[in-house]
C-alpha positions as CSV (number, residue, x, y, z in Angstrom):
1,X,180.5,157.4,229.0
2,X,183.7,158.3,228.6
3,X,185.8,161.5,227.3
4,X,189.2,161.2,225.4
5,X,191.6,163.9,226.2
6,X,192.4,164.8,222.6
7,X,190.0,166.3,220.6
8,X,189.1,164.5,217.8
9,X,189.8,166.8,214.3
10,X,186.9,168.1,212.2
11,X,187.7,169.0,208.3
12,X,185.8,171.6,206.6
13,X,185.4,172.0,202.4
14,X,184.4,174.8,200.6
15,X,181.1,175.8,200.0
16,X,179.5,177.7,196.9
17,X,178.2,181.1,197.2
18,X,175.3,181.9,199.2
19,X,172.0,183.7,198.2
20,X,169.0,184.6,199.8
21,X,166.9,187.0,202.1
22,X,167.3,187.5,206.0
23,X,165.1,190.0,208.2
24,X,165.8,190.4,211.7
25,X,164.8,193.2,214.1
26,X,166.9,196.5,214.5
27,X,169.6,196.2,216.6
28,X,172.7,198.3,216.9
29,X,175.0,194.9,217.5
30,X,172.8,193.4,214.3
31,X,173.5,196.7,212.3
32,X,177.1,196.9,212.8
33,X,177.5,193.2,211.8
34,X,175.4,193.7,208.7
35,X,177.7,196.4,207.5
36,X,180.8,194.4,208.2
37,X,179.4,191.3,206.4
38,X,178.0,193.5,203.6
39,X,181.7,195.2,203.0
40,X,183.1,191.1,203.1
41,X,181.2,189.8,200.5
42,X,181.6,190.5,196.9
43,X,178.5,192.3,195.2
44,X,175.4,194.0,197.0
45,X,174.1,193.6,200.1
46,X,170.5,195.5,201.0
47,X,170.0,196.4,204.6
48,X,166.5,197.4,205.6
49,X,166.0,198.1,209.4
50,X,169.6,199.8,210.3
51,X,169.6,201.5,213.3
52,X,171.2,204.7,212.8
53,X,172.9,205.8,215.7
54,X,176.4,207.6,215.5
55,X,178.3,204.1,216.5
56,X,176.7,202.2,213.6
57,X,177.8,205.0,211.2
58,X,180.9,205.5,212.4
59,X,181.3,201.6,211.0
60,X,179.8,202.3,208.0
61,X,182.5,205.2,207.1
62,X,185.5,202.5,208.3
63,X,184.0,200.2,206.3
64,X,183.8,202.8,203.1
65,X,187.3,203.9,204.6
66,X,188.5,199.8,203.7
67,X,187.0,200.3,200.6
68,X,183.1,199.3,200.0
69,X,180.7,201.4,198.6
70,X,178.2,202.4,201.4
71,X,175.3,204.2,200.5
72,X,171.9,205.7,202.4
73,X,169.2,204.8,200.1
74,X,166.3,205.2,202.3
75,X,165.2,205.8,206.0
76,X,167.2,202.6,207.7
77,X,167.9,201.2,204.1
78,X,171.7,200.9,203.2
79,X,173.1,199.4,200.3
80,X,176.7,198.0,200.7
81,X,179.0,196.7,197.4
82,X,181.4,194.2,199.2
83,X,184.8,193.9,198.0
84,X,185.5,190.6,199.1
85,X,187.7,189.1,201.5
């Protein structure tokens, strides 16, 4: 086996939007990305299962602070309007 010393290039294309449902366990790492990838795309994300702690909301007022719409709508449910990146 052997290994060339230049890596070869990859190319990457754009994709269309994407649409779906993910649920994953609360977690404060999980729940700060969730806002952060809520407040990047364009439209609504739903969060279910945020953990609330003063860290995670701290990034939920930066990320209304940048300009998304983050709202409470339930016990650990947010609702993020994305303004793109």
């Amino acid at each position: 086996m052997t290994h060339s010393s230049t890596p070869t290039p990859l190319e990457s294309r754009a994709a269309g939007p994407l649409s779906g449902r993910v649920r994953v366990p609360g977690d404060k790492s999980i729940s700060h990305r969730a806002l952060i990838l809520g407040a990047l795309a364009v439209g609504e994300t739903r969060i279910s299962g945020l953990l609330e702690g003063e860290d995670v909301l701290n990034t939920a007022k930066a990320m209304a602070a940048l300009g998304a719409k983050v709202e409470r709508t339930g016990e650990g449910a947010w609702s993020v309007r994305g303004v793109g990146v």
